[in-house]
N, C-alpha and C positions, 0 to 999 in steps of 0.2 A: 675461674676465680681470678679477680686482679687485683691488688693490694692496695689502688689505688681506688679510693671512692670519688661520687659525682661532684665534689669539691676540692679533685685534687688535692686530696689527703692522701701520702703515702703511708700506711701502718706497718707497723714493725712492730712484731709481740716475743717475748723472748718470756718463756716461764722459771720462776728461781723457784729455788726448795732452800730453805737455812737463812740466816741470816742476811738484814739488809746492810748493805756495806755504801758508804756515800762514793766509793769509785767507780760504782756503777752509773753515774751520769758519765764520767768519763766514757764508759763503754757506751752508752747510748748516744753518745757523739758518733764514733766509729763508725756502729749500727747506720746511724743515720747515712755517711757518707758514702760507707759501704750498698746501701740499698737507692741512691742517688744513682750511684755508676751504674748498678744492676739492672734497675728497672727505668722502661721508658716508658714516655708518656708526658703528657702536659701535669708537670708536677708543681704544686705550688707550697707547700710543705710536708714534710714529716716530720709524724709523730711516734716515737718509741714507750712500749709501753711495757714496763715491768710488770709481772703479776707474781709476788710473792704468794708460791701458795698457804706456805705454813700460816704466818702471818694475815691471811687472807686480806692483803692490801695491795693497790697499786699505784705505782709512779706513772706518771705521764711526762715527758720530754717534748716538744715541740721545737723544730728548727724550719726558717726557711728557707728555701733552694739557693738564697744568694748568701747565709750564713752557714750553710753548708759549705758551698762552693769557695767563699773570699776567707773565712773563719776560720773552718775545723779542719777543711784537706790540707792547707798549707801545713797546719801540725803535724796531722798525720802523715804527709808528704814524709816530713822529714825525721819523725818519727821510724818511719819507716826505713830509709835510707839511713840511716844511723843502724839497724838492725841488720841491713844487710849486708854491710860493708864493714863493722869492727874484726877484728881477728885477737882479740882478748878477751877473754869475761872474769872476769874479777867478781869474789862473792857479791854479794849485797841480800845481808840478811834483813828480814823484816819480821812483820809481825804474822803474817803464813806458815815461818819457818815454825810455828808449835805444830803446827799440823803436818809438818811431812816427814816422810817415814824414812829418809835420810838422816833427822837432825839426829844428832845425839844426844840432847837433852829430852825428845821425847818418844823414839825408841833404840836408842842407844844405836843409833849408825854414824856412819863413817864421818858426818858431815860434822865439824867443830865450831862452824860460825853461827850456825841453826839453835 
């Protein structure tokens, strides 16, 4: 099997269960970049394909190899580098924090900013 088709399509399929969240194009950037570096072959773009199953819909993402490569890596780049090199983390609560089982607002644990 090769993920790339007779049109130099790279697919990327990644299954959700739960809600659609619109910062999943951001992750289908990633996806994209990430499956760029991975996979070789004469690639002329990728497409990332959400399949929410609940919801029985799917997103489609499309990027091509030169707005992978001049676009999204350079964020990611430095996305990344920013991640590996801080030596503080400082809260930063958001709207997740309902869901985890730290907060104390939603099962009374340790975490105060949640």
């Amino acid at each position: 099997y090769t993920p790339v088709d007779d049109q130099g399509v790279l697919n990327v399929v990644d299954y959700k269960t739960g809600k659609i969240y619109g910062d999943h194009k951001e992750q289908a950037s990633l996806y994209g970049v990430g499956a760029l570096h991975r996979i070789s072959g004469d690639i002329a773009e990728v497409k990332v394909s959400f399949y929410y199953l609940d919801q029985k819909v799917i997103h489609h993402y499309r990027y091509s190899e030169h707005e992978l490569i001049f676009k999204e890596m350079p964020i990611w780049r430095d996305r990344g580098e920013e991640l590996t090199t801080v030596h503080t983390f400082p809260p930063n609560p958001g709207r997740y924090c309902a869901w985890c089982p730290y907060s104390e607002a939603y099962k009374r644990g340790p975490c105060r900013w949640g």
